[in-house]
Backbone bond lengths (Angstrom), bond angles and torsions (degrees), N, CA, C in turn:
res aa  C-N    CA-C-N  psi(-1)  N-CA   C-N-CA  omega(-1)  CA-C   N-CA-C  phi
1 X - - - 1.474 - - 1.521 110.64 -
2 X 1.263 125.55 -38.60 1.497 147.44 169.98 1.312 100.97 -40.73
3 X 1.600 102.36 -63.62 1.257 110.97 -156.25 1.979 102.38 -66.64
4 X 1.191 115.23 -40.01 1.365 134.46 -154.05 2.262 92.95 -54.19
5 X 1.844 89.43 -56.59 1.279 117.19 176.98 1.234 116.58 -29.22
6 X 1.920 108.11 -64.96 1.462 126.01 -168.58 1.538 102.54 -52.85
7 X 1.151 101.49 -47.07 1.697 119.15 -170.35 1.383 110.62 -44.09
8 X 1.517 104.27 -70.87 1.990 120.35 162.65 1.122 112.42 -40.99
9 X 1.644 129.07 -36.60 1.666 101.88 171.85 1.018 97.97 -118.31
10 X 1.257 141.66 39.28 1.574 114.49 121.43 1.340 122.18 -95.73
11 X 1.624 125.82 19.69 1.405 120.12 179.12 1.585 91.61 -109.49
12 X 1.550 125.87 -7.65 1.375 109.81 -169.36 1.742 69.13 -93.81
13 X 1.479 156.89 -82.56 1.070 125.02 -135.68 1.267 125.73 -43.18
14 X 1.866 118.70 -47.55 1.045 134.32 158.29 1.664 119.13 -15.42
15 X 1.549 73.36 -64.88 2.034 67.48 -178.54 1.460 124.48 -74.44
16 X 1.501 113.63 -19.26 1.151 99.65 -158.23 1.951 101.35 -81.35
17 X 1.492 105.66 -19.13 1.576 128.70 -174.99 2.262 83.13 -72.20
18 X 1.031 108.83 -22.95 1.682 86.21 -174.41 1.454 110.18 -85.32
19 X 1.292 102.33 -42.93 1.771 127.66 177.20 1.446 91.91 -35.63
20 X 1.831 125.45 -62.40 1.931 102.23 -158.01 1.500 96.68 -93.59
21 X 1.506 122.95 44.18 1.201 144.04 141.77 1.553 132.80 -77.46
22 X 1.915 108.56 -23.65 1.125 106.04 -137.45 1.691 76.07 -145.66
23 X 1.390 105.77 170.80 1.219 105.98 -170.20 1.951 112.55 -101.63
24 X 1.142 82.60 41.48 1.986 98.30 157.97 1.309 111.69 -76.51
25 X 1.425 120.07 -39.59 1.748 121.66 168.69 1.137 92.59 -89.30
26 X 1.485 87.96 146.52 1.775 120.40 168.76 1.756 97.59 -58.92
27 X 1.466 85.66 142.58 1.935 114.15 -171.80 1.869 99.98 -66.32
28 X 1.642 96.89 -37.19 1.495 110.37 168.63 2.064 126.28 -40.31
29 X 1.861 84.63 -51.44 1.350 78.74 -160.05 1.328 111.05 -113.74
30 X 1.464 116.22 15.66 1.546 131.26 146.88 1.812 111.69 -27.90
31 X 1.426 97.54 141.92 1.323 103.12 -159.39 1.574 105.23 -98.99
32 X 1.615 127.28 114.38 1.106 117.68 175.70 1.419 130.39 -87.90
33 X 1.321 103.34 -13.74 2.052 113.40 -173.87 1.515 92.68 -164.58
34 X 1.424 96.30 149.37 1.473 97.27 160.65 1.147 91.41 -140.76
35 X 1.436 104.58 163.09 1.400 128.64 -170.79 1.614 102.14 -122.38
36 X 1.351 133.84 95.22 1.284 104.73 175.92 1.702 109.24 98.27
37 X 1.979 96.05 -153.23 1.681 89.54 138.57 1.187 123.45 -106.52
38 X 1.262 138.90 28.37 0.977 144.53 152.86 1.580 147.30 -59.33
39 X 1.255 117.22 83.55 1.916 103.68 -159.15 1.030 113.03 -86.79
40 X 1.488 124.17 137.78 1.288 124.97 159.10 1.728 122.85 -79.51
41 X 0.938 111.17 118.19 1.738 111.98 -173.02 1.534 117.91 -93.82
42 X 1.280 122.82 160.57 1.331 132.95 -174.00 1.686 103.36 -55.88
43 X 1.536 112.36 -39.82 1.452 88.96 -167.90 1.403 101.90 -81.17
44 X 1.619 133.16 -49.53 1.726 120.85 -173.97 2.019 99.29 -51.24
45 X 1.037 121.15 -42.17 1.650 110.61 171.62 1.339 108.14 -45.01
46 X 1.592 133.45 -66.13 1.007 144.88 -176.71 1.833 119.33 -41.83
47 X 1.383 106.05 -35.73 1.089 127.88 -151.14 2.237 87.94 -92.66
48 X 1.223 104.43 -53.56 1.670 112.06 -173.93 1.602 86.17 -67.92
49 X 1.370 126.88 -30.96 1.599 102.04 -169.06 1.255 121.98 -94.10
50 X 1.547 116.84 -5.57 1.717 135.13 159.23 1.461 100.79 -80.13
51 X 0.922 141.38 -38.04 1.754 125.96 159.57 1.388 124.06 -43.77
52 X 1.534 103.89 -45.16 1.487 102.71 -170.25 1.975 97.81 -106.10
53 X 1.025 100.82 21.81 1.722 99.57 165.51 1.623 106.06 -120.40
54 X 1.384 125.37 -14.60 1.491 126.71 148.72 1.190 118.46 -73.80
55 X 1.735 130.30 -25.02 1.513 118.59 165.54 1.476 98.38 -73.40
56 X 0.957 143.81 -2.15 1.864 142.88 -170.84 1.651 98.82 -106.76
57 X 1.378 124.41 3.01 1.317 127.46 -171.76 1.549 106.93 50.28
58 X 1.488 98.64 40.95 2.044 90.94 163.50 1.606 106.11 94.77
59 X 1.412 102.47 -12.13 2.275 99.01 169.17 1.656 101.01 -78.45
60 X 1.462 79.07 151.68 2.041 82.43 -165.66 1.331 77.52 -117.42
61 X 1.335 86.87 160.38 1.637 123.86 -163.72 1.656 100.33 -77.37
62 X 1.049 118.09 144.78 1.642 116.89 166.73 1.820 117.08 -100.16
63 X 1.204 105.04 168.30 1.523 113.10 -155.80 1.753 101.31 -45.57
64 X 1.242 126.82 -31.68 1.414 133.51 -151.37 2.222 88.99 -90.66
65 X 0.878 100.35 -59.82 1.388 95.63 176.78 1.599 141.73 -76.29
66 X 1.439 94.60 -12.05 1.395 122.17 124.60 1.713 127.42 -25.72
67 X 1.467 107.13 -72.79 1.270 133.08 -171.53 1.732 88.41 -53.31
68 X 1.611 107.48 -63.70 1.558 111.43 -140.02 1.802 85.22 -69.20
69 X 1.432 136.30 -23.38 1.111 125.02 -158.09 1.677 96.90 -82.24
70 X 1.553 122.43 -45.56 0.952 118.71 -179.22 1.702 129.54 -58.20
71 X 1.420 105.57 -8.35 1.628 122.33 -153.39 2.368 79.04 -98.39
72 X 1.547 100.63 -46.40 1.115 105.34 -176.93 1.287 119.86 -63.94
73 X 1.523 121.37 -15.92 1.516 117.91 173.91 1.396 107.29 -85.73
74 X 1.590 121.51 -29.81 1.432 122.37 -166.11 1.492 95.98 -78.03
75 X 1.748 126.89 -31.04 1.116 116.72 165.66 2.053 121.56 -57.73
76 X 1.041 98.34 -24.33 1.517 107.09 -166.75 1.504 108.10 -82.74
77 X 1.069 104.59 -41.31 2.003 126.20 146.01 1.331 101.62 -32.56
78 X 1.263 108.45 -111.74 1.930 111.58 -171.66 1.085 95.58 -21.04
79 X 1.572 141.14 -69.04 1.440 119.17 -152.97 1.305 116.19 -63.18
80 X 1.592 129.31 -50.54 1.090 143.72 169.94 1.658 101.18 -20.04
81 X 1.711 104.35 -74.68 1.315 95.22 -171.20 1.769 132.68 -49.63
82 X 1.806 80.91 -37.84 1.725 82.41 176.26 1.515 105.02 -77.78
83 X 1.555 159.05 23.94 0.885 140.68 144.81 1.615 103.90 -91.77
84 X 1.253 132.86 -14.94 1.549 133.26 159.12 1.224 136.84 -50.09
85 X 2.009 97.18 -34.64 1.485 111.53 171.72 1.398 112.00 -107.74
86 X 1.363 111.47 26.36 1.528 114.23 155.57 1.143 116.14 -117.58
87 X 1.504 118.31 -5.83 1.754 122.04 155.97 1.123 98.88 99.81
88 X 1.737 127.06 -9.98 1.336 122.10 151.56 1.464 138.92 -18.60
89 X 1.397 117.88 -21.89 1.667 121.88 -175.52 1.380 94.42 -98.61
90 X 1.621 123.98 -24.33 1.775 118.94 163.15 1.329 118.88 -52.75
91 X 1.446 120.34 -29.35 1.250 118.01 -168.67 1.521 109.67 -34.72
92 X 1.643 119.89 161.60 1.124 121.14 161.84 1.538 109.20 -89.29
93 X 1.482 149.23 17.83 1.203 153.33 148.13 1.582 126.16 -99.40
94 X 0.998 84.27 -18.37 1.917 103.35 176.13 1.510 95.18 -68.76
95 X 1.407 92.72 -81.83 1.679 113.51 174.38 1.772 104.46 -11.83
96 X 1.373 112.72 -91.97 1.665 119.91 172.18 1.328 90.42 -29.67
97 X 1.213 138.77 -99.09 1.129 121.69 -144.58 1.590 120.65 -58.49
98 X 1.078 126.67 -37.99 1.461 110.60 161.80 1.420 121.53 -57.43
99 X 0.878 119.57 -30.94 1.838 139.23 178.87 1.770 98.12 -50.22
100 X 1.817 101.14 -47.82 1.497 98.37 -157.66 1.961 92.91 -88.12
101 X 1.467 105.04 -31.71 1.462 108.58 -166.44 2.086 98.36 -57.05
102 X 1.208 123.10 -32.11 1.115 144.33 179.23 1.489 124.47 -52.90
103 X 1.642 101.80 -51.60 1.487 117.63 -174.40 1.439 91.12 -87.67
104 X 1.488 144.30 -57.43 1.483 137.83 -148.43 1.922 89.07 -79.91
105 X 1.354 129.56 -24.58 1.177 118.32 -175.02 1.740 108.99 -86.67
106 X 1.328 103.54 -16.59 1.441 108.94 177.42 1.724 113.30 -73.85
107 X 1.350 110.23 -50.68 1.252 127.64 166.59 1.715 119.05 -31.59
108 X 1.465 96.14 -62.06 1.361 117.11 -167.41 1.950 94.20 -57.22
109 X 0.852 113.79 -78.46 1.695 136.23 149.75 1.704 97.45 1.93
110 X 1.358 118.01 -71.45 1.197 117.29 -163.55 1.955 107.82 -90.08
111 X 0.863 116.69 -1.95 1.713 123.50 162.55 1.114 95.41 -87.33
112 X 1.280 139.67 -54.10 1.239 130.20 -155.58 1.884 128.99 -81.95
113 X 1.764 97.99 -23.71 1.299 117.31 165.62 1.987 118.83 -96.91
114 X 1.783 95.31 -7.04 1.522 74.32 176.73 1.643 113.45 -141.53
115 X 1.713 106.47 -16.35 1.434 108.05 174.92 1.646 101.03 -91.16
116 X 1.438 114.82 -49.99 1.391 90.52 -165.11 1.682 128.88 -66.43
117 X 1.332 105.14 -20.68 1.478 98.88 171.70 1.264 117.92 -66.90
118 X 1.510 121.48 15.78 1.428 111.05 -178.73 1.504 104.11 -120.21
119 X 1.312 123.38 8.87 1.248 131.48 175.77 1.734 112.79 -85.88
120 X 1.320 111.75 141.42 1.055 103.20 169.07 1.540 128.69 -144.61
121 X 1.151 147.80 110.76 1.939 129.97 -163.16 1.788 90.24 -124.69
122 X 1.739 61.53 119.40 1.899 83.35 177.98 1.850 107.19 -80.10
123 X 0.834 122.32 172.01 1.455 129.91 176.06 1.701 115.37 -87.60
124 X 1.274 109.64 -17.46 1.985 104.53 148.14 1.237 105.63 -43.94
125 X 1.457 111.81 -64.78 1.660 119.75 -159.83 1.771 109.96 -66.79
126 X 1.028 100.23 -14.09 2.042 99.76 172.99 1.321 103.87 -76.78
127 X 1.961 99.86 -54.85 1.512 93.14 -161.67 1.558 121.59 -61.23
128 X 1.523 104.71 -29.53 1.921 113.75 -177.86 1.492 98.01 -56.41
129 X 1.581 108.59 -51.44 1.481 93.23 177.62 1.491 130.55 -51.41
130 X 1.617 111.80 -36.86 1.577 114.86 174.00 1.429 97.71 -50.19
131 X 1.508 119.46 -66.87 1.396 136.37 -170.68 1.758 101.29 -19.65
132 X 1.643 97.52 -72.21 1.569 102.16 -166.58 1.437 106.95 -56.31
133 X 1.311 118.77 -29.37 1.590 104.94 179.51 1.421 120.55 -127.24
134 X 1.143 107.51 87.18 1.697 105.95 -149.12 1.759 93.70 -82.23
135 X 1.465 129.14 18.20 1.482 130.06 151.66 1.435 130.31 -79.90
136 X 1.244 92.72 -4.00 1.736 107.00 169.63 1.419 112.25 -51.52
137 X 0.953 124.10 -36.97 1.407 118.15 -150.61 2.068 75.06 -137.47
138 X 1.735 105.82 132.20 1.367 122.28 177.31 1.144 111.41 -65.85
139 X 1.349 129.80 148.03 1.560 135.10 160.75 1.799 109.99 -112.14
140 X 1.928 105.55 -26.39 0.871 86.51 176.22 1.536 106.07 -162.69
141 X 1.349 147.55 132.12 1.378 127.59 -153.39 1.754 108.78 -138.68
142 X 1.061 114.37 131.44 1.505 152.87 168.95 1.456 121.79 -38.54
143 X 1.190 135.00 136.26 1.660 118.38 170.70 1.577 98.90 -144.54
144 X 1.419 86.33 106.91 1.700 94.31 -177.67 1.307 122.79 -101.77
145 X 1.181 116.16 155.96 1.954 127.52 146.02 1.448 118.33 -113.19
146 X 1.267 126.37 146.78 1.521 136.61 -169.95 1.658 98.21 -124.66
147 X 1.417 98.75 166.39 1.497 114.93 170.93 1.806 86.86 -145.48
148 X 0.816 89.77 127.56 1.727 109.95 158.07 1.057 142.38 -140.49
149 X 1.770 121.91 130.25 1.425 113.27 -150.68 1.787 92.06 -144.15
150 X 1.434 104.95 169.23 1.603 108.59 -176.83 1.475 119.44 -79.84
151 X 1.010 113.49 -36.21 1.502 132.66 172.70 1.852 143.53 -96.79
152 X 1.227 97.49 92.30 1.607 102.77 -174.95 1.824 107.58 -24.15
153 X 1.005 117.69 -32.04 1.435 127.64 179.21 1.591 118.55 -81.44
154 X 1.118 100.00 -34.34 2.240 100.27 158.09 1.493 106.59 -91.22
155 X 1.490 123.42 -5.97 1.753 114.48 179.75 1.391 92.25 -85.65
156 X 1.242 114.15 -42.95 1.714 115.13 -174.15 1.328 120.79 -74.79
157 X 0.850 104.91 -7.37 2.106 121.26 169.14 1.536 96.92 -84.55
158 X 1.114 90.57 -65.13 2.105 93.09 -164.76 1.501 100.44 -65.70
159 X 1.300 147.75 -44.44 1.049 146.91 169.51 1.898 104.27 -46.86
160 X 1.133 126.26 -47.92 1.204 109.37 165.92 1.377 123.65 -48.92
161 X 1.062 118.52 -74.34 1.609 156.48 170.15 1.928 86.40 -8.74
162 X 1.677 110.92 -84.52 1.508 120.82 160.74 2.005 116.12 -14.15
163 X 1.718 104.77 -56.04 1.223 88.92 -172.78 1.415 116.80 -77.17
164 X 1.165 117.85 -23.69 1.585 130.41 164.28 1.453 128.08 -47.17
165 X 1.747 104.97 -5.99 1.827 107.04 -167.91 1.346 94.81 117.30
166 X 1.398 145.82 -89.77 1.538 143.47 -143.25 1.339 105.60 -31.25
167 X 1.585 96.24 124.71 1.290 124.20 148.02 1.590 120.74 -10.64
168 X 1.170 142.10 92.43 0.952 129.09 164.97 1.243 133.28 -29.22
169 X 1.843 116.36 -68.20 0.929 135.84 -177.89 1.466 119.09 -60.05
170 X 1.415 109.23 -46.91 1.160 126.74 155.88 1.526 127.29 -23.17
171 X 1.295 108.37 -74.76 1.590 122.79 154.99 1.515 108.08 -44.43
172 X 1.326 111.12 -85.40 1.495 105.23 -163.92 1.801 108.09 -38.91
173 X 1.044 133.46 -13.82 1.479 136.75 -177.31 1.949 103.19 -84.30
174 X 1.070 101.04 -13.80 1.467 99.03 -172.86 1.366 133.51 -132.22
175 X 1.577 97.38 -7.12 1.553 105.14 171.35 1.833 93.29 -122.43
176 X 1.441 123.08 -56.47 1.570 126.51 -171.62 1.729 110.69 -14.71
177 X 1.007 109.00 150.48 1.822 109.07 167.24 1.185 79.44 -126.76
178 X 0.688 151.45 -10.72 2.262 130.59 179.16 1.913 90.93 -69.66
179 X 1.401 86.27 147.21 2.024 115.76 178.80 1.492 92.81 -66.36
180 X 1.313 127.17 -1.93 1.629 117.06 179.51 1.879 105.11 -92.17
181 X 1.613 108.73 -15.87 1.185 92.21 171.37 1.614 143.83 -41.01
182 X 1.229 118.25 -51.49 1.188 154.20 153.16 1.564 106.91 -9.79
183 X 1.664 102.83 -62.07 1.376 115.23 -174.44 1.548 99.70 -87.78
184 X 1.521 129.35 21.42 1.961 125.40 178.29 1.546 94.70 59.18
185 X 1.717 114.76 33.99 1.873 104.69 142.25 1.823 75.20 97.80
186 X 1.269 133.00 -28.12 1.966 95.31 -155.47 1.439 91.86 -71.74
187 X 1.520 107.90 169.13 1.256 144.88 -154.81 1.479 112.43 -114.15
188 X 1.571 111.05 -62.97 1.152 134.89 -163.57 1.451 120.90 123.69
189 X 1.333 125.03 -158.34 1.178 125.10 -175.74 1.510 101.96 -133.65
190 X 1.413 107.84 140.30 1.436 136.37 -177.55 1.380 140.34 -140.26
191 X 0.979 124.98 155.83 1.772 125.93 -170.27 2.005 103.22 -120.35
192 X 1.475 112.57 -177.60 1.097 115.99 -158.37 1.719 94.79 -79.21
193 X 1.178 140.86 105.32 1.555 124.62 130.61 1.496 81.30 172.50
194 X 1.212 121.04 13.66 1.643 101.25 -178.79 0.909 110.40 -117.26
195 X 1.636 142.10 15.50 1.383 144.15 159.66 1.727 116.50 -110.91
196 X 1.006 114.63 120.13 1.148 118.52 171.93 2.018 110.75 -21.40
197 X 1.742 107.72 135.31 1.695 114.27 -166.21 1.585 109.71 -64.53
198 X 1.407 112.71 -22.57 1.586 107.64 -173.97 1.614 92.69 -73.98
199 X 1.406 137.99 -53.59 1.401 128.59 -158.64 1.482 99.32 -80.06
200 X 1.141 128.38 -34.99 1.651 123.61 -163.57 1.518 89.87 -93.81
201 X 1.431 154.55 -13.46 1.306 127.31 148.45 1.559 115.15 -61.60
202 X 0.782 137.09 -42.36 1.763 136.27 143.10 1.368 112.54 -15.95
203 X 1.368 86.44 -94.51 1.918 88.83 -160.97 1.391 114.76 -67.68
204 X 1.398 135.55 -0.12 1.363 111.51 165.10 1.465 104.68 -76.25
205 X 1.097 135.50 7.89 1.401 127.87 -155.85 1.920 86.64 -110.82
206 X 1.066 127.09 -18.84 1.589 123.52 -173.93 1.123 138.88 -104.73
207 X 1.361 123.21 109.04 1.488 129.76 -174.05 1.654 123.99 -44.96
208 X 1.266 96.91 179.29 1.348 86.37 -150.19 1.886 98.03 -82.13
209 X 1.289 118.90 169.58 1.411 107.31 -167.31 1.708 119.33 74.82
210 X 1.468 120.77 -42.82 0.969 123.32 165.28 2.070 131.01 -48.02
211 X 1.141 111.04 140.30 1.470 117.03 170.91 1.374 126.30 -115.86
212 X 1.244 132.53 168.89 1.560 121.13 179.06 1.289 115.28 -88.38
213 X 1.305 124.02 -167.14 1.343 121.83 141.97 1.475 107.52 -105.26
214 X 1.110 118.64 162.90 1.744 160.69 -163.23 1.718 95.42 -38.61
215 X 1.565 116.09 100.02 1.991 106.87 -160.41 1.371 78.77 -111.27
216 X 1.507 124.89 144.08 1.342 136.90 -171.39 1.809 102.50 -98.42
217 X 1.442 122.94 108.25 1.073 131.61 -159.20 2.067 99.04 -123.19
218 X 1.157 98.54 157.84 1.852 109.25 173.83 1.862 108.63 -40.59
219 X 1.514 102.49 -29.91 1.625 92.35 -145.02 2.095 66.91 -109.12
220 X 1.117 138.54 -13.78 1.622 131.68 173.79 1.049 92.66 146.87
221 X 1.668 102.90 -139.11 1.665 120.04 -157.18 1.300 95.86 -92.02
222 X 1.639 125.35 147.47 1.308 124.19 143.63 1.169 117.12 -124.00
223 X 1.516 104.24 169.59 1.793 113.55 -173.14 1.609 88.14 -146.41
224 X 1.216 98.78 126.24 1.807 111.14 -163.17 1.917 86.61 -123.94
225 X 1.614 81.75 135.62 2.273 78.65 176.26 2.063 88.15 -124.55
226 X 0.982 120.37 141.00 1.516 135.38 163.00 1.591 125.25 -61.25
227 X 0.911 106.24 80.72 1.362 85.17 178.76 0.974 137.68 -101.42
228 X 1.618 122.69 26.16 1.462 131.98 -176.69 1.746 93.98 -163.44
229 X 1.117 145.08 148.69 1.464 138.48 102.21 1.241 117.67 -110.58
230 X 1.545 108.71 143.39 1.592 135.70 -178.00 1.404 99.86 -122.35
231 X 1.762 101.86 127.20 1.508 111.23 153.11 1.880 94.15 -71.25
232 X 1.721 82.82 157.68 1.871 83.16 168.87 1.595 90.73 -132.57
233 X 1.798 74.10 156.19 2.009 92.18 -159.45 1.536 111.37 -72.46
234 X 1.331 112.51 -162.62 1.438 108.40 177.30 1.449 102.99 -94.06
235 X 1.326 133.95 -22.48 1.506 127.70 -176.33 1.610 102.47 -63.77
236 X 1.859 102.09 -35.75 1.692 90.44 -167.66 1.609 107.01 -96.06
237 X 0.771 105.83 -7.66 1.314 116.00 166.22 1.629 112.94 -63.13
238 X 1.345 120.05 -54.71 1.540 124.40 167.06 1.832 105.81 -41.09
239 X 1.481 108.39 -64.93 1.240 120.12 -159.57 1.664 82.53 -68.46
240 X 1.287 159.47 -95.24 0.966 133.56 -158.28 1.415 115.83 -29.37
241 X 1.343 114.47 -65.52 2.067 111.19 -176.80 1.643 99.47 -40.36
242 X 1.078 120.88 -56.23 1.570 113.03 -155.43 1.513 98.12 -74.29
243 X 1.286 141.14 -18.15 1.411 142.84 -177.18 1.727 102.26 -80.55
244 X 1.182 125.02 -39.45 1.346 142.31 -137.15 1.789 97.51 -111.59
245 X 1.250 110.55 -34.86 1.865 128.70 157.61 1.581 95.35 -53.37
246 X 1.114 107.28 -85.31 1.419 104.32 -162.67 1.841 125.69 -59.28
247 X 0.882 95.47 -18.69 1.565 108.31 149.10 0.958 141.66 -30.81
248 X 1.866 100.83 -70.11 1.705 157.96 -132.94 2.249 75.12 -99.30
249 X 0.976 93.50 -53.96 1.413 118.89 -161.31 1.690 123.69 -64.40
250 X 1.504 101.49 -34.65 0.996 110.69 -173.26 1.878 96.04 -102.55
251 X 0.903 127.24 -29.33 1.473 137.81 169.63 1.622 109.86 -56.54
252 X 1.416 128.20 -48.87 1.121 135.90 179.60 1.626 128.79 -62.43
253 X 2.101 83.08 -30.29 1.627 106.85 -178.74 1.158 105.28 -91.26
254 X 1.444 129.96 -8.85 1.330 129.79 163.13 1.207 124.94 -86.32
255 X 1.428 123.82 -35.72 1.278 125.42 146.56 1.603 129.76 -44.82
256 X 1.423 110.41 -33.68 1.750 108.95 167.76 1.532 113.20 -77.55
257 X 1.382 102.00 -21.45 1.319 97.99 -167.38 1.822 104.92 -80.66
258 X 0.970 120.74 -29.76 1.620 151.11 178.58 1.669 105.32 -59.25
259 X 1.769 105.36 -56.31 1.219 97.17 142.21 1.721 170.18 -28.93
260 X 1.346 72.76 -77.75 1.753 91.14 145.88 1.398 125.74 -44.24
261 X 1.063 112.43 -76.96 1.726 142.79 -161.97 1.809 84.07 -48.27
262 X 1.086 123.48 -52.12 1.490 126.11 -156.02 1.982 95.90 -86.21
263 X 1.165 130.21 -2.72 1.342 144.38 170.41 1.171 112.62 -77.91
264 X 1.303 91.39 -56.51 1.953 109.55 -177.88 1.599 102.74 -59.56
265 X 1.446 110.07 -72.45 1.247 116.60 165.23 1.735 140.09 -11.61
266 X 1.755 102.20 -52.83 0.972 112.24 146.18 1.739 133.63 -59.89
267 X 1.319 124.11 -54.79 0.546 125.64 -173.94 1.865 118.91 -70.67
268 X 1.778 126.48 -25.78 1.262 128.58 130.43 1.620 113.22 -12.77
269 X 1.678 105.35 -86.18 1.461 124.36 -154.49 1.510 106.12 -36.49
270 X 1.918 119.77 -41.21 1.292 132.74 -174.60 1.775 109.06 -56.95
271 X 1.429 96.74 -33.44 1.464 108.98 -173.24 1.306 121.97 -78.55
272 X 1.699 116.63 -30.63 1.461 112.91 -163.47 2.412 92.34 -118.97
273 X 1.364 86.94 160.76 1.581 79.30 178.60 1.982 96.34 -103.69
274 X 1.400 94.13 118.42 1.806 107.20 175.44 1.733 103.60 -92.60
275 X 1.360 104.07 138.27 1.719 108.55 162.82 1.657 95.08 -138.50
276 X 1.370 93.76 151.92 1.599 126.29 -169.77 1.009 100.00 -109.27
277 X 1.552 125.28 124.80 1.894 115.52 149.25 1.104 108.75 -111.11
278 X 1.433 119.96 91.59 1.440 116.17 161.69 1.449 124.31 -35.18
279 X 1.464 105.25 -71.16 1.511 126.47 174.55 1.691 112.54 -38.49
280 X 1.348 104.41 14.32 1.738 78.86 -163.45 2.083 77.23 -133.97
281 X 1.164 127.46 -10.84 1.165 134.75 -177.40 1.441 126.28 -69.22
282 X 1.628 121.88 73.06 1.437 102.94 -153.23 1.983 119.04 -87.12
C-alpha cells in the first residue's frame, strides 16, 4: 500500500513539473528568468518590452535586444533586492514615492479599463471640425526669412537699406534680435493659420523675392522677405489630411475623455469624505 502511495506522489510531482511545460499555464505567466526566488514572467517582460517599443514609435525589438533588455531587468532585480536588504524600501521617502508611483499607476489603469471605452468621436465630428477650419490641411506653403528689430525707427532704416540692394540675410545676421538671426533671418516654411493674422495678411499677398514693410509684432517690428511659395499637390495634401485626422482625433478623444474623468470624479468626491489642510502645506 506504501509502495502503491510513493508511486502516486511521485507521478503527481512528475506531472505537475510537466504541466509548467505545457500550455495549462497561461503563455503570460510562463517564467522567463529568475533571479533568486524571484521570477520574472512573460507578461512583466512583455510589459518592459512594449515600453521601449512605444519609445521606438511601435519598431519591435529583435531577438538580440531582447536579450540585452532582459539581462537589464535581471540587473534591476539584483539591485532591487540589495536595496531591500538595506531596508531602503522602509525609507520614509521611498514609501511616498511608491505610495504616489501606486495611486498615478492605479488611476491610469482605471481610465483606461473604464472611462475610455466609453468614449467615442464619430467622423461627423472630425469632418465639421475640418469644415470650421478648412486651413487645417495646406493648399499652399511659404518659405520665409525675417529681420526683427525693437524700434519702428531701425525697421524703417533697414527696410530702406533692403530697397536699395542689401543683402537680406546679411542684415538680418547683424542687426535682427529674433533666434532666426543666426540662421541670416530664415524662418522656415509655412501654410495659412500658423503665423500670427497681421503678418500672414501680408505675406500671402508677396511674390517670391519680395519683402514687407516694417509689421509691428509682440517681440517689435518685422520685415519678412519670401523666399519660396509652393502649391501642395493632391498626394500631399492626402498625406497631410490623413496625418492631421489622426491628430484632429486623438485631441477630441482626449477632450471626451477629460470630460468624463472629471464626471466620475465628481461623482467619487459625493461618495468619499475629503479634508484639506491648507495651513499645514509649506
Amino acid at each position: 500500500m506504501k509502495k502503491i502511495l510513493r508511486l502516486a506522489l511521485l507521478l503527481t510531482v512528475v506531472l505537475l513539473v510537466a504541466f509548467e511545460e505545457t500550455d495549462l499555464f497561461s503563455e503570460s505567466e510562463k517564467v522567463v528568468a529568475r533571479v533568486g526566488k524571484e521570477a520574472i514572467t512573460q507578461r512583466e517582460f512583455d510589459l518592459l518590452v512594449n515600453r521601449y517599443e512605444d519609445l521606438r514609435k511601435g519598431s519591435s525589438l529583435n531577438p538580440e535586444e531582447k536579450r540585452n533588455l532582459l539581462n537589464m531587468l535581471i540587473t534591476q532585480s539584483l539591485l532591487g533586492m540589495a536595496a531591500e536588504r538595506e531596508g531602503i524600501d522602509k525609507k520614509p521617502d521611498v514609501q511616498a514615492k511608491l505610495k504616489l508611483f501606486r495611486i498615478e499607476l492605479l488611476a491610469q489603469e482605471y481610465v483606461a479599463a473604464f472611462i475610455e471605452p466609453q468614449v467615442k468621436v464619430q467622423d461627423r465630428e472630425i469632418d465639421e471640425i475640418f469644415r470650421r477650419n478648412p486651413n487645417l490641411v495646406p493648399e499652399e506653403t511659404l518659405t520665409l526669412k525675417e529681420i526683427v528689430v525693437k524700434t519702428e525707427r531701425e525697421a524703417e532704416e533697414i527696410y530702406k537699406k533692403l530697397k536699395k540692394g542689401a543683402d537680406f540675410s546679411r542684415v538680418a545676421s547683424e542687426a535682427s534680435i529674433a533666434p532666426t538671426r543666426s540662421r541670416g533671418g530664415f524662418m522656415g516654411t509655412y501654410s495659412k493659420g500658423q503665423l500670427p493674422p497681421a503678418v500672414e495678411t501680408v505675406i500671402f499677398q508677396l511674390k517670391e523675392g519680395e519683402f514687407t514693410r516694417p509689421i509691428k509684432t509682440e517681440e517689435g517690428f518685422q520685415i519678412v522677405y519670401l523666399i519660396d511659395r509652393k502649391r501642395v499637390s493632391s498626394e500631399e495634401t492626402k498625406r497631410y489630411e490623413e496625418r492631421i485626422r489622426e491628430k484632429v482625433l486623438q485631441i477630441e478623444k482626449n477632450k471626451k475623455i477629460e470630460e468624463k474623468m472629471k464626471e466620475r470624479v465628481d461623482e467619487l468626491q459625493k461618495q468619499v469624505k475629503i479634508e484639506i489642510y491648507l495651513d499645514r502645506i509649506k
